[in-house]
C-alpha positions in Angstrom: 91.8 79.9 116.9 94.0 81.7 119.7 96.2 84.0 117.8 98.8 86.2 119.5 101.9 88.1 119.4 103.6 86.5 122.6 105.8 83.3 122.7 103.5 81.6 125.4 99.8 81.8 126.2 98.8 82.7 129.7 97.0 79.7 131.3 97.7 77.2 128.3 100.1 74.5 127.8 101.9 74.4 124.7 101.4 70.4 123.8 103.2 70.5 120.5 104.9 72.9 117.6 103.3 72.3 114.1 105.6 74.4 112.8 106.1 78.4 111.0 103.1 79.5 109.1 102.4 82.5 107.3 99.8 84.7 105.0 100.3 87.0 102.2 98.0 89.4 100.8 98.7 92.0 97.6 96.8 94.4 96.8 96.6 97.0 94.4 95.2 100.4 94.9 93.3 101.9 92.5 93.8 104.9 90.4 90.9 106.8 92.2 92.3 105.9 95.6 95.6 107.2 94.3 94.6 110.3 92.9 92.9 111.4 96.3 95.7 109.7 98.8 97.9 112.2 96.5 95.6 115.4 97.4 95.7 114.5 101.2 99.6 114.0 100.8 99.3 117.7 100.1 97.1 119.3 102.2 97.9 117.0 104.6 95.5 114.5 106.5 94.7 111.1 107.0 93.6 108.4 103.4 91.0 106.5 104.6 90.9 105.0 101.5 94.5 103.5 102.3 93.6 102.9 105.4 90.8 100.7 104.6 93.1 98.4 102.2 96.2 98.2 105.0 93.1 96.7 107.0 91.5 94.8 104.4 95.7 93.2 103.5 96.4 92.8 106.9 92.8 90.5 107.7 93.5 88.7 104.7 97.0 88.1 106.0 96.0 86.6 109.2 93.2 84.5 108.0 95.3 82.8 105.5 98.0 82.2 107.9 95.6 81.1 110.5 93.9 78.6 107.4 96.9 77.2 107.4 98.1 76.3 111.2 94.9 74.4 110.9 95.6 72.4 108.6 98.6 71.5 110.3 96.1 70.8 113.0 97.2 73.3 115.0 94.4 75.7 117.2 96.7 78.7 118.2 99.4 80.8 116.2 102.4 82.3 118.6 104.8 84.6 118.0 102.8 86.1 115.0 104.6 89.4 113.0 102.9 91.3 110.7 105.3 92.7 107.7 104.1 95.6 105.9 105.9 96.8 102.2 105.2 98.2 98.8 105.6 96.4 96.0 105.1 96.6 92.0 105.7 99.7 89.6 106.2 102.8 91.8 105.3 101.3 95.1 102.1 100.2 93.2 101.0 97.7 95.4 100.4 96.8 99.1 102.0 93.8 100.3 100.7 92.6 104.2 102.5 89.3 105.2 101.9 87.2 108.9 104.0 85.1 109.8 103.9 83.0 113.3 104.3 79.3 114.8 101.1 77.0 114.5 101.1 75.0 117.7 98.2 73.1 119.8 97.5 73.9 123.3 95.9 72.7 125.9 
């Protein structure tokens, strides 16, 4: 499946709008990954550890959007924004959501 920020695809013909579709993932970080993200927020530095669950959100995210432009029969997603927050006690949580228009195209 074609999936792309842009309102048009280069080349393709936009046959027909199935409609807005999106994905959510939430995840929680856990009390390991907080306890070292918390050191590196003092000495400074990057949190892998975060880092790998804003990527692991974020595929979620898209694949579940992207599950369900096809079931609208759709075989590309335009226009797709990615929403990133905290959520839960204390910012506990990781929320990822995608969000984009399923269409077919030729």
């Amino acid at each position: 499946m074609l999936v792309t920020t842009t309102a048009t695809l280069q080349n393709r013909e936009i046959a027909d709008y199935r409609g807005i579709v999106t994905g959510e993932a939430i995840l929680g970080a856990n009390i390991f990954k907080d306890l070292f993200a918390g050191i590196r927020d003092i000495v400074g530095g990057r949190s892998a550890a975060y880092e790998e669950e804003l990527a692991r959100a974020r595929q979620i995210a898209l694949e579940e959007m992207q599950q369900r432009a096809a079931q609208l029969g759709a075989n590309a997603v335009i226009g797709v924004d990615l929403d990133y927050e905290t959520v839960g006690q204390n910012g506990s949580m990781l929320m990822v959501s995608a969000t984009g228009t399923a269409v077919v195209v030729r």
